[in-house]
N, C-alpha and C positions, 0 to 999 in steps of 0.2 A: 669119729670125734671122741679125743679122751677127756675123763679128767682127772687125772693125774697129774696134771702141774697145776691145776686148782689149787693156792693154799689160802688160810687164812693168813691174819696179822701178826697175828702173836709171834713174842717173838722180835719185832722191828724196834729198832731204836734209832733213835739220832743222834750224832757227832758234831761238836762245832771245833772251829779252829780260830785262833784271831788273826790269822797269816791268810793273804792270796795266794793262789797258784802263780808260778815263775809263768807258766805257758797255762790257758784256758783248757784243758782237755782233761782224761780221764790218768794220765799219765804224771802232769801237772797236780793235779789233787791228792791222787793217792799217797805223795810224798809227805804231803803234810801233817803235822804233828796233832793229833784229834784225841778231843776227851768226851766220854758220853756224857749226853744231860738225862740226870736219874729223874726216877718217878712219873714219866710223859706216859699220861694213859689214853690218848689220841692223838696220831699224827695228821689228821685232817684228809685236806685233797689239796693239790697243789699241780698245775700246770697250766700253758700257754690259751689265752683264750681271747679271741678279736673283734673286734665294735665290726659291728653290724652298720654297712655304708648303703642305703636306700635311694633309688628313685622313680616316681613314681607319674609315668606320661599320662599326658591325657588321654590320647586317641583310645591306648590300648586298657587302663585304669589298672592293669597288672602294676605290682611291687617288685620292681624289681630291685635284686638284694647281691651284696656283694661285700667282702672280707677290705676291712681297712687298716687300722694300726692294731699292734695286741697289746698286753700286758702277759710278763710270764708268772703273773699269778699272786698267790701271797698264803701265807699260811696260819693257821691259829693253834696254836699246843699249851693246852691242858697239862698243868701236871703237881701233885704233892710237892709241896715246897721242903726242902731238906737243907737248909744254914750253910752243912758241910759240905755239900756238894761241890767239885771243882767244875764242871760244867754249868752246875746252874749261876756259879757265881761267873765265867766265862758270859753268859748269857744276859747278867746283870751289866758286866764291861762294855757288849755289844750296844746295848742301850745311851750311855752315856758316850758312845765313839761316832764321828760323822762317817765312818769308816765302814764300809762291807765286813762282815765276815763271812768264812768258809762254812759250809754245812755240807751232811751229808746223809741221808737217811738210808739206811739198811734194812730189807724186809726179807722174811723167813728163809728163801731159797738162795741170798746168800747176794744178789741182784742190789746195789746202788742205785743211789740217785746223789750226784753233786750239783751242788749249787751256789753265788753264793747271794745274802739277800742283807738289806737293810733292819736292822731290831728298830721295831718301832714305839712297842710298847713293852713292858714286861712288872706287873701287875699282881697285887697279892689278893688273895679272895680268904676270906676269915669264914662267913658263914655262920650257919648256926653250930646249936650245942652237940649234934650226930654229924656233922660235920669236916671233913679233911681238909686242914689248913693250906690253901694252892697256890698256885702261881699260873698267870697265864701271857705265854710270849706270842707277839702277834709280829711275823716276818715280811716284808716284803721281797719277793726274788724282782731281782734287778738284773740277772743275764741267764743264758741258755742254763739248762737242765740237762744234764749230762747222763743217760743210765747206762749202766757198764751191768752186764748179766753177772751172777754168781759165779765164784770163782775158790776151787780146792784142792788144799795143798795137800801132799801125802807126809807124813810127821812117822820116822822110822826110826827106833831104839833097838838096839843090838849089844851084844856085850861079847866082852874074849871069853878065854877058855876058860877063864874064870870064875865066872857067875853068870848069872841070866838075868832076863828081865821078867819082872811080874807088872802084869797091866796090857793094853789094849796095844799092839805091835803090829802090822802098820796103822795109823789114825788117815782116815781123812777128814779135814776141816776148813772150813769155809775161810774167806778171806776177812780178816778182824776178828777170827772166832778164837777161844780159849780149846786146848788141846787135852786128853782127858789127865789124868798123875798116874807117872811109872814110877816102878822102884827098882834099883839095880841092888838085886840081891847077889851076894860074897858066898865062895863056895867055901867049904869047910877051911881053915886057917889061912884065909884071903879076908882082905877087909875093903870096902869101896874108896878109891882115891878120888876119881875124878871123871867126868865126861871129855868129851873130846872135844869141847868147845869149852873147855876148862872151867865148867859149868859144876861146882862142890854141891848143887842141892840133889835131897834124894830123901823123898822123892822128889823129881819135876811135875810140872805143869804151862806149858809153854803157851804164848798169847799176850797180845792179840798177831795171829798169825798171819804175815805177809809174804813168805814164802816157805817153799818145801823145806824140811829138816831130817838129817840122814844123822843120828848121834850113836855114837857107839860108848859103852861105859867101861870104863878103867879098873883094875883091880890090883892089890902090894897083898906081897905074905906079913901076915902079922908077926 
């Protein structure tokens, strides 16, 4: 037995979306357009769990016990209330919509969970004077929970004869993750044009990453 795939939390966040998936599945979700909600310092526990159907004969006065209808759960998130936030204001939409939205929580090894659930509450907590001004959404999940394992793309920067790269060549990075910054550096009377996906910044930093990236960087004589 290991534990090496042991991880903690840290690290996980949540995505909401205000769009369904076209198709229920993991293929269906990941298409859609997702913003993080900042500040969630607990994502709770959330999954499928069934009423307990009982009966109980006379002869034998055993309990007998057996699985009836479920619920897939519902969730509570804690989290710093921030004004500007695009997802928590997403979050505040959800509330006022008779409408599902899409959610999706990501934890350390890179492993999904989609879902999507009804916003039932979303709640400001003041407190006292040592206090962090909060917010707290309480979800109900309304269909299956979907988890898709962790998933990493290889991110490769290359250059011509004319300059190199400085920075981390190949990356690998998890699926929605931020890729680390290169710079294409210009060989003596060579100046940087352009990426190969006619991409002018420089440095880059590429993310949220949904597939492999092979870029090679451009160089003109000055």
């Amino acid at each position: 037995m290991s534990v090496k795939n042991v991880r903690t939390s840290a690290g996980s966040f949540l995505l909401v979306s205000p769009t369904r998936p076209v198709t229920y599945d993991a293929a269906g979700f990941q298409v859609l357009p997702w913003t993080e909600v900042a500040e969630i310092t607990d994502l709770g526990e959330f999954g499928r769990e069934y009423s307990q159907v009982t009966h109980a004969p006379l002869a034998t006065r055993r309990t007998i016990k057996r699985r009836g209808g479920f619920n897939d759960g519902s969730i509570t998130l804690p989290m710093a209330r921030d004004a500007e936030d695009a997802g928590q204001a997403l979050m505040a939409e959800a509330l006022d919509s008779d409408d599902s939205y899409s959610y999706c929580i990501q934890v350390q090894d890179g492993s999904r969970f989609y879902f999507t659930a009804q916003c039932m509450s979303f709640k400001t907590s003041i407190g006292g004077v040592d206090s962090i001004t909060g917010k707290t959404a309480q979800l109900e999940i309304d269909d299956d929970i979907i988890e898709v394992s962790g998933v990493s793309f290889a991110l490769t920067y290359t250059a011509d004869a004319n300059g190199s790269i400085v920075g981390d060549t190949p990356q690998s990075v998890l699926q929605g993750g931020m890729g680390k910054p290169v710079f294409a550096q210009a060989a003596a009377g060579y100046r940087f044009l352009k990426w190969s996906d006619n991409s002018v910044a420089n440095p880059r930093a590429d993310g949220p990453i949904v597939a492999a990236l092979n870029l090679s960087a451009q160089f003109e004589p000055i």
